[in-house]
N, C-alpha and C positions, 0 to 999 in steps of 0.2 A: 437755922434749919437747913438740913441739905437737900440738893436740890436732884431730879434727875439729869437733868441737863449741867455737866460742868465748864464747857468753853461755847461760846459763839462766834464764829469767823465770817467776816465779808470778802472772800474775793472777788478782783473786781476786774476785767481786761485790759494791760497796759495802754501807752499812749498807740503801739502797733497794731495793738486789738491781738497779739498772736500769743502770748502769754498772760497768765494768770498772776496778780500779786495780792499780796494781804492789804484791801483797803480799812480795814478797823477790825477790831474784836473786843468780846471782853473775856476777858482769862479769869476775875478772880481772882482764887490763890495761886493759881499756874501760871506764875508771869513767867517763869525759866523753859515754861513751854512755848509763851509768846516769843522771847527773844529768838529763838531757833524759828518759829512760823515767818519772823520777819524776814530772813533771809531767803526764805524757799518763793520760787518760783517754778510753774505749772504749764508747763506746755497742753495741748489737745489731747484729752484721753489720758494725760500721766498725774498719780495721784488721784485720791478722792476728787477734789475739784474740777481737774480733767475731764476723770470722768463724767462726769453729771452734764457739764459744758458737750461733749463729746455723745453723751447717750438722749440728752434734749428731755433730760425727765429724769425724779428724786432717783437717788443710788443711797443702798443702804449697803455699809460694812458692820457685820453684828463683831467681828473680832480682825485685828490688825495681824495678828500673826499670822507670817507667811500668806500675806496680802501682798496688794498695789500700793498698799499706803506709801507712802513716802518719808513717814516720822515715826517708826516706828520704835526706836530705840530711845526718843526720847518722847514720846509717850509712855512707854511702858516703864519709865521712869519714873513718870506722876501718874500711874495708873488708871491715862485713858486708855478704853480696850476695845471701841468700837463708836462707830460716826453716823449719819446722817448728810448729805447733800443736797441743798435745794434749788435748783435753776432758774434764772427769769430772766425770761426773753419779751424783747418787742416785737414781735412777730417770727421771726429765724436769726434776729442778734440778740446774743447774750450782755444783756446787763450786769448781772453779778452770780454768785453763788454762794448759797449760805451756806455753811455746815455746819453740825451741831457732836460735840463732842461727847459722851458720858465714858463713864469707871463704872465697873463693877465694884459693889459694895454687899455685906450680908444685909444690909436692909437699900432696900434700890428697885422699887415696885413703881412703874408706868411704862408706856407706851408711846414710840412713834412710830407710826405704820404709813406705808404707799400702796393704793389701793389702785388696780388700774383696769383693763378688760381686752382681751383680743378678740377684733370685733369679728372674726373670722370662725373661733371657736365658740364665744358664749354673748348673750346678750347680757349678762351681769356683769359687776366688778369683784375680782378675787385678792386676794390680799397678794402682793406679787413680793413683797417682804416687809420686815421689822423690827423693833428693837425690841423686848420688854424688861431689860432686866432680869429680876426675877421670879415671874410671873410666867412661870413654863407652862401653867393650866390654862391660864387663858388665852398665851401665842398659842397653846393648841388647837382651841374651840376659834380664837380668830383664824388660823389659817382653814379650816374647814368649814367655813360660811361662806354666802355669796351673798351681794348685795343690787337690787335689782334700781334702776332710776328711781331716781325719789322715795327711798328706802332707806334707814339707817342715816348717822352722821356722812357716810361717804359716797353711799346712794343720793344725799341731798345735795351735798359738794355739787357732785357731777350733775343733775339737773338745773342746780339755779347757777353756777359756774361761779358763785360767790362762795366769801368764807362764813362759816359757821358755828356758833357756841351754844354750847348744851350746859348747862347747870345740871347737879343733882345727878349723874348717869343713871346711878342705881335703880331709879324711880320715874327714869324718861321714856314714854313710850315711844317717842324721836329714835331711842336708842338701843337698838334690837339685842343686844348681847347687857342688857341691864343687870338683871340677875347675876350675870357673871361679874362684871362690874362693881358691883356690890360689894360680892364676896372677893374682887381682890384689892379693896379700897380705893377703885380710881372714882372720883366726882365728877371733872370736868372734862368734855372734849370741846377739841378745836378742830376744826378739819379746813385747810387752805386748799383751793385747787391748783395744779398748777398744769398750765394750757399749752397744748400748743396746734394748733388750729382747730375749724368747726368739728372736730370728731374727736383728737386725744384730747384725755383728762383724764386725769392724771388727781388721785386725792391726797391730800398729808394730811393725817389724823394724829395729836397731839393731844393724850389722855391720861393726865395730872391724877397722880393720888394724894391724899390729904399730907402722907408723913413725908413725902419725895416728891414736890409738886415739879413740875418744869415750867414754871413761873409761877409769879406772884401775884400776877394780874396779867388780864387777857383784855385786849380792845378791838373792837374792829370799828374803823372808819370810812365811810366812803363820801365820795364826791355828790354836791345837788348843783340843781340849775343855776342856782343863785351863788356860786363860786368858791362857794368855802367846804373842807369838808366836816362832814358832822358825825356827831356819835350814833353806832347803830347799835351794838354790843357789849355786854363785859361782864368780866367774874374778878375781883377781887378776896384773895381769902381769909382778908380781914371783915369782910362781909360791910363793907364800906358800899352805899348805893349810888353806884359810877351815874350811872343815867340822871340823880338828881344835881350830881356835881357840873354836869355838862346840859343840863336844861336851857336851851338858846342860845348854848355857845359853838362857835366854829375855830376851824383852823386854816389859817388862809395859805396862796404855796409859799412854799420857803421859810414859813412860819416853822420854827422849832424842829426836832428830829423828823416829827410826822408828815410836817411842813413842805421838810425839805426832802422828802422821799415822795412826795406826790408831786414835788417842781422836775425830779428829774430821774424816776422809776429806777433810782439806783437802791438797794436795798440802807441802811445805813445803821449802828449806834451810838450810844449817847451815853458812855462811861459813867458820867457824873451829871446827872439831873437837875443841878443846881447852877448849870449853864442853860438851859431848858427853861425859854420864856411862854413858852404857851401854855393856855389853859390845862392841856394834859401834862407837860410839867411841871406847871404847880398843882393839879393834883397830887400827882405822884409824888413830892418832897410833903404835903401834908401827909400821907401813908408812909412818910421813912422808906420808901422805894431809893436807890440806887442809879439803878440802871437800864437802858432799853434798849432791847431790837425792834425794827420797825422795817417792815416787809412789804412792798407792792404787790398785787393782785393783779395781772394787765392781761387783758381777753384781746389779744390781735397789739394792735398799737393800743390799745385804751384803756387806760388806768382807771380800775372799778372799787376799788378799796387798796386801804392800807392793814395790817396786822399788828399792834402792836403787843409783845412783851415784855413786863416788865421785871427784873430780879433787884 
């Protein structure tokens, strides 16, 4: 199945803190693009990853040409054509930076969008940019909506300042651009916030169609009192019922990719699943899953959830 998402990269701040280096990825068929990623190093503000470290909130590149990027001729090699960068910070230090790569394809329909608000001009959030592929009708109708607190996938983001999944778009009334949805086959959203103090947020919306999902499975985990963290969410679409696979089970820190991304709010993945002792990794090798990113949520210093994707 192809995917909309083709590369995932972790940068991650050297032992200086002053540069950017690749702490993991998964490339897939693009390992010839991985060798070249290993060598590159990111100063403040240079390149995608730079950037995002640099502006403290997601940057979207919809096309490389005659950009900042910094790969650009061996991307356009393997026909990545445009990126995503995601930041996470503990308060004003950057932990890492994810970016997400895609190609243009004649079939290559979904969506990741950064939804934000300047609280100066509106009291809603506007879509401040996105990816869609090929989905011209609906970046149109999305970029000409607004989304008031506790409204929509990104309106909800930004009130509860957790992550959130929508089953079904099409037929969610959660999810105000349904109808449109529908008609351009996306099912699922994700919407991660991403923080940085009591007023920015900052939303990533993440909206899977059935032929070009951008993952296989969606989880979200957060922490309880009682130390482990537990399952709150998930869409797999093998229509496998996650919630009953994880009934009283937890993941303690350091435990497994998830584990070990809520022991040390480094973003991380986990190539091969079959290294993956914890309950979510032996899910996931029971579904023939592969692979996972695993994302922190952290509101100030404090890690609220974990995101996991699975390819």
């Amino acid at each position: 199945m192809k995917t909309f998402v083709k590369v995932i990269e972790v940068w991650v701040p050297d032992r200086e803190r002053t540069l950017l280096e690749l702490g993991a990825g998964l490339y897939g068929a693009y390992q010839e693009f991985r060798q070249v990623s290993e060598l590159k190093r990111f100063f403040y503000n240079e390149g995608l990853p730079g950037r995002a470290w640099a502006a403290g909130k997601p940057v979207v590149l919809t096309q490389f040409d005659d950009s900042y990027f910094r790969r650009i001729d061996a991307a356009r090699q393997v026909g990545l054509t445009a990126g995503i960068a995601l930041p996470v910070f503990a308060g004003s230090f950057l932990l890492g930076v994810v970016v997400f790569l895609c190609g243009d394809e004649e079939e290559h329909a979904g969506a990741i969008e950064v939804w934000g608000r300047d609280a100066e001009k509106t009291s809603e959030m506007t879509l401040l940019d996105g990816y869609f592929g090929t989905l011209e009708r609906f970046e149109w109708i999305s970029r000409h909506v607004n989304m008031a607190r506790g409204h929509g996938l990104p309106g909800a983001v930004w009130d509860t300042r957790l992550p959130m999944l929508i089953d079904d778009l099409g037929h969610s009334d959660a999810f105000l651009r349904s109808t449109n949805a529908e008609q351009a086959g996306i099912d699922t959203g994700l919407g991660i916030p991403c923080l940085r103090g009591a007023n920015e947020v900052y939303a990533v919306t993440f909206l899977s169609a059935r032929n070009t999902p951008i993952a296989r499975r969606f989880e979200i985990w957060v922490p309880t009192g009682s130390g482990g963290l537990v399952f709150k969410a998930g869409h797999c679409d093998q229509g496998i019922d996650i919630e009953m696979n994880y009934c009283s089970s937890s993941i303690a820190k350091g435990e497994g990719t998830i584990g070990r991304v809520w022991l040390t709010g480094v973003p991380a993945v986990c190539e091969d699943l079959d290294s993956d002792n914890s309950v979510a990794g032996r899910s996931a090798r029971l579904a023939d899953l592969n692979s996972m990113l695993a994302l922190p949520v952290i509101d100030g210093v404090e890690l609220t959830a974990v995101v996991a994707m699975y390819l």
